[in-house]
N, C-alpha and C positions, 0 to 999 in steps of 0.2 A: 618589400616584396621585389624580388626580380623579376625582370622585364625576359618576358620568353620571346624570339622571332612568332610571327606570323604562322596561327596553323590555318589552314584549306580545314572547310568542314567536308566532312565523307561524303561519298555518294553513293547515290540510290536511296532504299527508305528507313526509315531511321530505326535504327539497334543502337546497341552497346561497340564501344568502338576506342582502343586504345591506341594512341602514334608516340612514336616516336622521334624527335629532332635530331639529323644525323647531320652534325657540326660539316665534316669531310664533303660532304656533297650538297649542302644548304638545303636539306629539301626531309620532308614528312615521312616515315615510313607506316604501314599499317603494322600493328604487330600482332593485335586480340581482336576479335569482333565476333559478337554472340548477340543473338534475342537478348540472352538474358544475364545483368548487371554481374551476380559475384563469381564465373569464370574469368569475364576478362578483369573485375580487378584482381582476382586469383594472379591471372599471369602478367599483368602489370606492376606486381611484387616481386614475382619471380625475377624477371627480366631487367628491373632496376636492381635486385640485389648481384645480380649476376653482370649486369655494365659496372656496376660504382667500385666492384668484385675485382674487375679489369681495370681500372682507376679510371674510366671514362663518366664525364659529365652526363647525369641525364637530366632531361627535358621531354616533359610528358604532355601528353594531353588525353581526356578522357569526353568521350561525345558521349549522348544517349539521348534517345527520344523524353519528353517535354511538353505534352499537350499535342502530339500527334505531329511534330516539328522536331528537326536538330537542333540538340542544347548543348554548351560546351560545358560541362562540371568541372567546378575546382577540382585538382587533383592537391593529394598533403604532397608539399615540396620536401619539408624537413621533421615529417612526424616522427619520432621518436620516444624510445622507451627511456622511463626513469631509472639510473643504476641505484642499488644498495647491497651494501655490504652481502655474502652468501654465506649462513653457516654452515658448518660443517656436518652435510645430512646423511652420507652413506659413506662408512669407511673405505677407506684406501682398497683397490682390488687386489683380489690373491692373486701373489707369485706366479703361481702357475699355470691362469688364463693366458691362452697364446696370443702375441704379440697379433696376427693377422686378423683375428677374432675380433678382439678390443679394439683396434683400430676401424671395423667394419662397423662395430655395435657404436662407437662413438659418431664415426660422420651420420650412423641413421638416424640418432637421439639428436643430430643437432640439425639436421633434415627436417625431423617433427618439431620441432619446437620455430625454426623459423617460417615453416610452413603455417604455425599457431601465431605467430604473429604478422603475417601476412592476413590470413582469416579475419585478426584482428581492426586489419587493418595500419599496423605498421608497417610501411616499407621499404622505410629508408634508416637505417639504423647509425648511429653513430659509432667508433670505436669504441668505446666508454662501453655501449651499449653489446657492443659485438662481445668485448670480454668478460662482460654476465653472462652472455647464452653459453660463452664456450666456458665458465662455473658451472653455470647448472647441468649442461652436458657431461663435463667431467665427476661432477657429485651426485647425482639422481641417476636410480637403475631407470629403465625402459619404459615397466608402470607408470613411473612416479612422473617423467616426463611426457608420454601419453594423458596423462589426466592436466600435467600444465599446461598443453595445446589444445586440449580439450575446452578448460574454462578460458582461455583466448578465445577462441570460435566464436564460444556461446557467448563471449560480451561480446565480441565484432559484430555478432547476428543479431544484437539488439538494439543498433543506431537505428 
């Protein structure tokens, strides 16, 4: 396990509360903070897919009330998805879908499904990992990937 620098617990009274450790300036940032638990780790998925995105280190920490006290919860450092193999589930698109289109419908398909795995609770993806979502994005119409972020959700909601 890696050693994180020193987070400050939050102030005031205790919620949900997501920081971030900014190397450049040695110092805590707030990034999320709600009453209630699964927005901020919503955007504490977000936020590390979109730092590690920019090839920056992240370092998290996740506070939340505990018996009417600040508690600091483990956050997953390196959870990740298992890759396997993808068959080949919707044929190659027609020719004559425009190029602007597909490219619009593709980053949305792959929007929802890492959004489905954030829900799930992965959020930090490996490469390995990244080039399964961008198979299934490319081989699953919009349904089909709608219903695979779907059952992500519904297992992330039942830890």
């Amino acid at each position: 396990m890696e050693s994180r620098p020193e987070n400050p617990r939050p102030q005031g009274a205790p919620r949900w509360v997501a920081m971030f450790y900014r190397p450049a300036t040695g110092s805590w940032r707030t990034a999320a903070q709600s009453p209630h638990r699964t927005p901020v780790l919503y955007a504490l998925g977000e936020m590390t897919q979109t730092l590690r995105a920019r090839g920056d280190e992240v370092t998290v920490a996740l506070w939340g009330p505990r018996d009417g006290a600040w508690h600091r919860f483990d956050t997953p450092q390196h959870r990740t998805t298992t890759s396997q193999p993808i068959p080949e589930l919707i044929p190659e698109r027609s020719p004559g879908e425009p190029a602007k289109l597909a490219e619009r419908m593709t980053g949305r398909r792959h929007q929802v499904l890492m959004a489905g795995l954030t829900k799930a609770g992965l959020y930090d993806l490996s490469p390995e990992d990244d080039t399964t979502v961008q198979a299934l994005v490319e081989r699953l119409d919009e349904a089909a990937v709608r219903r695979v972020a779907h059952w992500l959700a519904t297992a992330g909601g039942t830890r």
